[in-house]
N, C-alpha and C positions, 0 to 999 in steps of 0.2 A: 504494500500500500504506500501510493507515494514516493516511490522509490523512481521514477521517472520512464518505466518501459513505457509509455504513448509514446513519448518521445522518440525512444531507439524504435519501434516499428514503423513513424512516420518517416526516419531516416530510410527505411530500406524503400520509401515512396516518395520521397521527397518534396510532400506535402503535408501542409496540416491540416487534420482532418478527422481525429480524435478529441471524445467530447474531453476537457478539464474542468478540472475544481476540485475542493479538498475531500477528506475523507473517502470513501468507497466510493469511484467516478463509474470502472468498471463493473459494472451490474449483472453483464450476462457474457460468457463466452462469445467473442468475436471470430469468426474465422474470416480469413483475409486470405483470398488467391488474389495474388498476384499475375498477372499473362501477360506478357510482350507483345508488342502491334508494333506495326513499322510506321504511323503516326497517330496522332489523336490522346487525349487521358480523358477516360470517364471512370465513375461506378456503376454499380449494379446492385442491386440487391434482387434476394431469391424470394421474399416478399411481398417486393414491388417488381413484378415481370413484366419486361418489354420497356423499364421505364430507364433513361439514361439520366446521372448526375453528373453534367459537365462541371459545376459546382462547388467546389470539395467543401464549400462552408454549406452548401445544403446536404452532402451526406455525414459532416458533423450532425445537422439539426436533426437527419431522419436515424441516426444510429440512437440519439440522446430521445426521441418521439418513440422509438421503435423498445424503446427500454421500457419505456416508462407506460409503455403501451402492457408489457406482461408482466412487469414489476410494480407498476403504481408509481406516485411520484414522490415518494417520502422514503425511499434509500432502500425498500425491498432489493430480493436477490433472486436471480431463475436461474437454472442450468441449462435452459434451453436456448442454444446459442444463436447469434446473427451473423446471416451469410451475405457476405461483401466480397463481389468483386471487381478489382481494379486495371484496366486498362490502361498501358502505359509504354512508349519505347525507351523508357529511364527506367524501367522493372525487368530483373530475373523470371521464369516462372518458377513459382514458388507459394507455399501456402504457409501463414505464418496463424496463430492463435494467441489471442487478449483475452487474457483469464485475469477474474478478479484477484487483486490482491490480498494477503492475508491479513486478519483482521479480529481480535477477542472482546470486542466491547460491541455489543448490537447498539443499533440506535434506529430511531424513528420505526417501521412497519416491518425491521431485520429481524429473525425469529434468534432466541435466545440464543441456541447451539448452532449462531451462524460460526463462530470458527469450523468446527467439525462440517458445517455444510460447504464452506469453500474449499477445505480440504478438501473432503470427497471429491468437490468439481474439477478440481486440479488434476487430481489423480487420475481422473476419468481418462486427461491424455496424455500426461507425462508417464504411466506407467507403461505407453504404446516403444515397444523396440523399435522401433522407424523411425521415432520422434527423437527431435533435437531439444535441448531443454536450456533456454535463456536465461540464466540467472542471476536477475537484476539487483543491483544493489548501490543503497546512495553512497557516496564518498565520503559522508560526514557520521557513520553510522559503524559499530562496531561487525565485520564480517562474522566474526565468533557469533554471534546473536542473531542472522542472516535467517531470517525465515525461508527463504528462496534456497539458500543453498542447504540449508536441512531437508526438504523435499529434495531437491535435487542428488543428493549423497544418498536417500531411503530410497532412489529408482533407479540409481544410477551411480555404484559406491567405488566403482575405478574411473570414474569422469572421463568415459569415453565417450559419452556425447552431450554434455553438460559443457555450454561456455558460459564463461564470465565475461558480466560486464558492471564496469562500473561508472555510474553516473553522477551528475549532482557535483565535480571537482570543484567550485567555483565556492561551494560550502565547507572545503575539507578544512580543517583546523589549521592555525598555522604552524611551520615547519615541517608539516608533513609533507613526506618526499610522496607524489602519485606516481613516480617512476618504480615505484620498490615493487616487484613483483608481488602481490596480495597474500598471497601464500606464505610470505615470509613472516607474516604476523599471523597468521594462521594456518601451523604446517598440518601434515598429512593430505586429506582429501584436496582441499582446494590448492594444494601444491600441483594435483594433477591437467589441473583444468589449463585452459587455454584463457586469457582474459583481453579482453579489449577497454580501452577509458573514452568513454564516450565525449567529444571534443565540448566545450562550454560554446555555446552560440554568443556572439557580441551585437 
């Protein structure tokens, strides 16, 4: 939660086009195909068929409508996810997935044992052997206490397909070196991983 993955997924689109705000933003699993076209960028949704969003600030409004449409508008949560895809000659094809973040304090219309219900959702695809697993974390934040990377290690405990990323550098404490390999303050598992530092936008 918070920890800045909208951001690293619009990177791999080069648009913005995920809903923001604090606390639990992502409400429902997002699946995002990405498909390569030799010109043009739109969306798609499997929802709204036949309909194009040359727009990217309208399929922010319909992903944030489309939520709130099976979740309610007071912070509920669904497993049932939104199917988005984007059109682009600046895209890989690739399918990427925005899973809520984790989260132990319900609020507003979130049922008590939402941690355990996010779990679960998570799990649904990170325990898939095919699947690549993103494990975001903010730069101002102890990795040792990494919710992301404790599920990531329970599906995935030789980090062979668990990359690290970390975000948020522009917050890190000062005199922290962000060149230090991450793993050096937290050896074993995430010694294995691969990590990337996702650049500070100016």
């Amino acid at each position: 939660q918070s920890a800045g993955k909208s951001s690293v997924l619009e990177n791999f689109v080069g648009k913005d086009f995920l809903p923001r705000g604090s606390g639990i933003v992502t409400r429902r699993p997002l699946i995002l195909q990405l498909n390569h076209v030799p010109k043009g960028e739109w969306g798609e949704f499997l929802h709204c068929r036949g309909k194009k969003f040359t727009d990217f600030t309208e399929i922010r409004k319909e992903i944030e409508e489309e939520t709130d449409r099976m979740t309610g508008s007071n912070k509920g949560i669904s497993s049932i996810p939104i199917n988005l895809r984007v059109y682009s000659p600046h895209v890989l094809n690739l399918t990427l997935i925005d899973l809520p973040g984790m989260t132990k304090v319900a609020v507003g219309d979130q049922p008590k044992d939402i941690e355990r219900q996010i779990r679960e959702m998570i799990m649904q695809f990170i325990t898939k052997p095919n699947c690549l697993v993103l494990a975001v974390s903010p730069a101002n934040s102890d990795l040792a206490n990494s919710d992301a990377l404790k599920l990531a290690k329970e599906v995935d405990p030789d980090g062979i397909r668990t990359i690290g990323v970390i975000t948020k550098l522009d917050l890190m404490d000062e005199g922290t070196d962000a060149k230090k390999h991450p793993g050096e303050q937290t050896p074993s598992f995430e010694t294995r991983l691969r990590w990337y530092r996702q650049s500070v936008s100016t």
